[in-house]
C-alpha positions in Angstrom: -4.8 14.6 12.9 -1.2 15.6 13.0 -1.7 16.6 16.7 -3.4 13.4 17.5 -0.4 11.6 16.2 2.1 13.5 17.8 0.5 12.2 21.0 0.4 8.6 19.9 -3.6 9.0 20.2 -3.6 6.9 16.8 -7.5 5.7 17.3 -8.7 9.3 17.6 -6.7 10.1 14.2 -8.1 7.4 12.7 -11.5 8.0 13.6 -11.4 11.9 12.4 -9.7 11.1 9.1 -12.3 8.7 8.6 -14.6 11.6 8.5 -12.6 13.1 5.5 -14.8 12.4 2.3 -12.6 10.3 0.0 -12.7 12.9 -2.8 -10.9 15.4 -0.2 -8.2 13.2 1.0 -4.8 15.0 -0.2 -1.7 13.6 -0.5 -0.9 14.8 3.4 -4.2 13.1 4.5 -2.8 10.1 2.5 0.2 10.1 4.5 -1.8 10.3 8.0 -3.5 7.1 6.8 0.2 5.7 6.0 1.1 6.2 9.5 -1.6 5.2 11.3 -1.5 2.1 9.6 1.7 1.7 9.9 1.2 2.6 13.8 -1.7 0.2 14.3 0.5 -2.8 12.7 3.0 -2.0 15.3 0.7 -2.4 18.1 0.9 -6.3 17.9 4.9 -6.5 17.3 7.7 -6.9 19.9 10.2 -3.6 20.1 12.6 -2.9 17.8 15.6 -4.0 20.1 13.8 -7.1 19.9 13.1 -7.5 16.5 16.8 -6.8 15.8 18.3 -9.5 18.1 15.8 -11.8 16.1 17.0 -11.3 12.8 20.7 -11.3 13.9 20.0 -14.6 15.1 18.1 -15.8 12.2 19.2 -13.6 9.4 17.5 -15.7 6.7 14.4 -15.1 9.0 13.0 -12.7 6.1 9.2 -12.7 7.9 10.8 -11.1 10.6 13.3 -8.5 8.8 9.7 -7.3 7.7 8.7 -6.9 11.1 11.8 -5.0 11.8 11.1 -2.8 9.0 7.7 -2.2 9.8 8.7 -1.1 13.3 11.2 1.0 12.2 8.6 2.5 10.0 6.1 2.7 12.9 9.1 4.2 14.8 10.1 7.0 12.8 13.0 5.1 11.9 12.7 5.3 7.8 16.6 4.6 6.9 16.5 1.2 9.5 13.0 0.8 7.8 14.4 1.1 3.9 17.4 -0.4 4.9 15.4 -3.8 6.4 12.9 -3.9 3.1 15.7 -3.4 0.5 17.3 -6.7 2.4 14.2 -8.8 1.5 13.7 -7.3 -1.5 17.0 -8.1 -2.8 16.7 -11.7 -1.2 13.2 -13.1 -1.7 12.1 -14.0 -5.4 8.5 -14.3 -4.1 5.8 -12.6 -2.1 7.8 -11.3 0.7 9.5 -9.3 -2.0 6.4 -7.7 -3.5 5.2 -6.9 0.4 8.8 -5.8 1.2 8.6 -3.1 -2.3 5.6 -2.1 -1.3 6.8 -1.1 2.0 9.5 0.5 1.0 6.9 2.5 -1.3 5.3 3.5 1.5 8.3 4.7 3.1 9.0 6.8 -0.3 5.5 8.6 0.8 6.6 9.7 4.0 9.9 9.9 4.1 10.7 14.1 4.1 14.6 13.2 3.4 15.1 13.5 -0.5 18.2 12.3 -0.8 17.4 9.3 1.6 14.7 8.9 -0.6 16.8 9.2 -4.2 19.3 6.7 -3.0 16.7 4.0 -2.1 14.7 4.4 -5.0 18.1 3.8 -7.1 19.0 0.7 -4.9 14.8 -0.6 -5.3 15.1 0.1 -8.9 19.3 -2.0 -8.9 17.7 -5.0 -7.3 14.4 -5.4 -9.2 16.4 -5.7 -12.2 
C-alpha cells in the first residue's frame, strides 16, 4: 500500500487495503485509509496556490480555509494543514468547527513530527476551552 501511495496510484491502495479484514487493520493500515481519503477528497479541489489566494481574499471564507487544510493535508503539508483547521476552529462556534477538530485529529494520526504534534494539541485543547 505504502508503495502504491508513493506513486499517487491511490485507487489501487484503496482497492488492496479493502482486502484487509477489519479485525487486522493496525494503526499503520488506519493511517493508509487516512491518506487515501484524504487523497481522494483532494481529487475534486483546486491547488493549494489556489486555495490560498482564495482565503486571502475572503478570509472569513471558513468553507474554504477547510479546503485549504484538507489540501495541505492531501499534500503532505500537515503544519499548513494544522495551521488552516486551528483557524476555524478557533473561529466557528458551529459545525465547521467540529469538522475542522476532526481534521486536525486526523492530522494528529499521521503527522510523524511530535513536537509539531504536542504544540497543536496544546493550541486544539487552548481554543476548545
Amino acid at each position: 500500500v505504502e508503495i502504491l501511495l508513493a506513486r499517487r496510484d491511490h485507487a489501487a491502495a484503496a482497492a488492496l487495503l479493502a482486502q484487509v479484514p477489519e479485525r487486522a487493520l493496525d494503526d499503520r493500515a488506519r493511517q493508509f485509509a487516512l491518506r487515501i481519503d484524504a487523497a481522494a477528497k483532494a481529487q475534486s479541489m483546486p491547488d493549494a496556490a489556489t486555495l490560498r489566494a482564495a482565503v486571502e481574499a475572503r478570509p472569513d471564507d471558513l468553507e474554504a480555509r477547510l479546503q485549504l487544510a484538507q489540501r495541505a493535508l492531501a499534500d503532505g503539508d500537515h503544519a499548513g494543514s494544522l495551521g488552516a483547521y486551528l483557524e476555524v476552529v478557533q473561529r466557528d462556534r458551529a459545525s465547521l468547527r467540529e469538522r475542522a477538530r476532526q481534521g486536525m485529529l486526523d492530522v494528529f494520526r499521521l503527522a510523524a513530527d511530535a513536537e509539531l504534534v504536542s504544540t497543536y494539541r496544546r493550541r486544539l485543547g487552548a481554543a476548545l476551552n
